[in-house]
N, C-alpha and C positions, 0 to 999 in steps of 0.2 A: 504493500500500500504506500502511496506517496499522500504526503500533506506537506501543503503548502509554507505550512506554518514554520515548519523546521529546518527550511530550504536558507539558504542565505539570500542575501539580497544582495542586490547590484550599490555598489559606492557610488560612484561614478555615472555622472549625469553622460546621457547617449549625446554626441559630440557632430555634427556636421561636419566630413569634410571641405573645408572654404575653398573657393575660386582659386585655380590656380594651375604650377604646372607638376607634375609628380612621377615620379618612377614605379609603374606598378606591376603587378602579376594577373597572370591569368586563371583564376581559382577556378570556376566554372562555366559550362557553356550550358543552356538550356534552351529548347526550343518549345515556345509554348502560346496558344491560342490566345486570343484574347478572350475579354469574360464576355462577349459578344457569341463567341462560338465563331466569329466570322472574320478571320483572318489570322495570322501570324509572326510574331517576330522570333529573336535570338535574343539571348538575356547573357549576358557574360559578368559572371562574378569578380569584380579587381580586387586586388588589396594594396595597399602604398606600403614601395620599401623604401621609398628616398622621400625627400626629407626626414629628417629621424624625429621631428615634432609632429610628424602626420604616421609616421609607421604603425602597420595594422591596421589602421583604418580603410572599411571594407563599404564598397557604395558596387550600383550596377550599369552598364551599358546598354541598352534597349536599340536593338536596329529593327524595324519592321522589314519580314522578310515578303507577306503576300500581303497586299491589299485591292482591292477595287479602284481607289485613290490610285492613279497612275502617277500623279507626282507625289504622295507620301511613297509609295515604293520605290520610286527614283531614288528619293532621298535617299531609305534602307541600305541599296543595294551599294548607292554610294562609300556609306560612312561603313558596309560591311568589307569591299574592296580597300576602304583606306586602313580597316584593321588586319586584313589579311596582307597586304602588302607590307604592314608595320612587321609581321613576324615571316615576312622572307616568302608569303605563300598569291597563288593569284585563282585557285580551283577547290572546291569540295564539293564532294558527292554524295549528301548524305548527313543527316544532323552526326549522327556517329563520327563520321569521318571530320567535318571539323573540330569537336570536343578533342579526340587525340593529335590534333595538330596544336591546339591551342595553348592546352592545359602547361600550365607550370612555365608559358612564356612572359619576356618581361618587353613591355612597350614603353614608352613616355606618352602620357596622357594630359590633354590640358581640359580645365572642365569648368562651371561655373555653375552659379546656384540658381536655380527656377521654383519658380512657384508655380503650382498649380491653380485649377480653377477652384479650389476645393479651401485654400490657403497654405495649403503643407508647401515647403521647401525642401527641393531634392537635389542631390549634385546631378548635372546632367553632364556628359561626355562634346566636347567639343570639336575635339580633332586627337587624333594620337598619329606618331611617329616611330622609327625604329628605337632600337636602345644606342645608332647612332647620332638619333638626331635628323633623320631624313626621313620624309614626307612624299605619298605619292606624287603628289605635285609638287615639282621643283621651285616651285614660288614660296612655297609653306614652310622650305628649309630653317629647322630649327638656325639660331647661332652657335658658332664653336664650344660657345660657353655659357649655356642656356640658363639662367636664373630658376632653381626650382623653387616649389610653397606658394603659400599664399600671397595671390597677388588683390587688389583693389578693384572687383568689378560688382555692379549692381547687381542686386534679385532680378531676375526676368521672370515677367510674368506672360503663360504662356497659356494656350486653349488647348483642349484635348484633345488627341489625336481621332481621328477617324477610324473605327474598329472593323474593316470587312474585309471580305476575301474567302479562298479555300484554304484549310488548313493541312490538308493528310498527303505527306508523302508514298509513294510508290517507289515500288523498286524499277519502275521506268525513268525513274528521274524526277525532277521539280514541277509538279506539277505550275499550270497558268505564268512559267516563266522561260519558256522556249527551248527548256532543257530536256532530252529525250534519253537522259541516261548517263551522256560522260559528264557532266557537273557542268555548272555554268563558271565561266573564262572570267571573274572579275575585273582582271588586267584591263577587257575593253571596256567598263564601266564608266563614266564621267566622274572627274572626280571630285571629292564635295571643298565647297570653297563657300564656307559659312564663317561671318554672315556678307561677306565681298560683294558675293553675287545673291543673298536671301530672294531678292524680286524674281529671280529666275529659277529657285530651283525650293525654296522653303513653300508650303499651303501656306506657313501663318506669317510671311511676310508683314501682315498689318500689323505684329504684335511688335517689330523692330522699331524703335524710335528712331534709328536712323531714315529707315522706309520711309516715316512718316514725314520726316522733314525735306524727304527729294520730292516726296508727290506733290505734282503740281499743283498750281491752286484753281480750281473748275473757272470757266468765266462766269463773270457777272451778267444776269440779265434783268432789265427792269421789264418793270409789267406793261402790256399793250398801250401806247400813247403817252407812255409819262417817260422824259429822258432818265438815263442812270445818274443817281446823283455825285460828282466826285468833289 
């Protein structure tokens, strides 16, 4: 029998990981539906081993792998190509098959903090690089001597993602993503450049304040017979 009562307690208040840049591990991969039932991403468990004032702190990476959303899966496939390229890889076939590529590899991850629609704040994954410092895209190259920890970026607050899609793979391959068996080629994926290019490749562009400050301003129109007043 267990009771609760005798159990010890936690000292130590549960800690966000803050915005920033970190050396982490790849603890787990999971592939798992949404509570929709109607679509799927990948869950990869990290844990930080660099800086040593963040070490063991453990947060997750969510890429949507199916959706209906043709650009929320763009995005997916993106930031899933920019972590397979982080650990040297550009194919898998098979949830199986990437959990034993992944597990126990070490990336650099940069991430910052989000808010839900709900109020909670969760680390969210930004971009990650090799444990050289190099970035699918040559543009994104880390510097020689990269600053890790906590850096100084606002809470984003962000909408929830769109939950649809087919979930069940085959041993034919991926289903609803053109792949009939040998694994799909990440290598030719676009690769994600958030938030540079947000307008062109994020749904929730409008949640960028940057966004909001390029979009233009509509014209003015006055009503039938009366000039505009300037």
């Amino acid at each position: 029998m267990f009771s609760a009562k005798n159990a010890p307690q936690s000292r130590e208040p549960f800690a966000l990981l803050p915005a920033g840049l970190y050396v982490v591990k790849i603890n787990s991969v999971e592939h798992r539906a949404f509570n929709s039932g109607l679509g799927s991403q990948f869950v990869f468990g990290l844990e930080v081993l660099h800086p040593a004032a963040q070490s063991g702190t453990k947060f997750f990476h969510r890429c949507t792998f199916k959706s209906t959303s043709e650009k929320a899966q763009e995005i997916g496939h993106s930031e899933l190509a920019d972590l397979l390229s982080a650990i040297g890889q550009d194919v898998f076939r098979s949830p199986e098959n990437l959990t034993s590529m992944c597990l126990r590899k070490e990336i650099i991850a940069e991430t910052e903090l989000e808010e839900d629609e709900k109020g909670g704040v969760w680390p969210r994954v930004l971009s990650v690089w090799d444990p050289a410092g190099q970035h699918r895209n040559p543009n994104r190259n880390q510097p020689s001597e990269p600053v890790f920890g906590e850096t100084r970026r606002p809470i984003k607050l962000r909408k929830p993602k769109a939950n649809s899609g087919h979930t069940e793979f085959s041993p034919g391959g991926f289903p609803g993503t053109g792949d009939s068996g040998g694994g799909i080629d990440f290598s030719k994926i676009s690769r994600t450049q958030r938030p540079a290019v947000a307008q062109e490749q994020d749904p929730y562009y409008d949640d960028y304040p940057e966004a909001q400050q390029q979009r233009p301003e509509p014209p003015r129109r006055s009503p039938p017979g009366r000039p505009m007043p300037y």
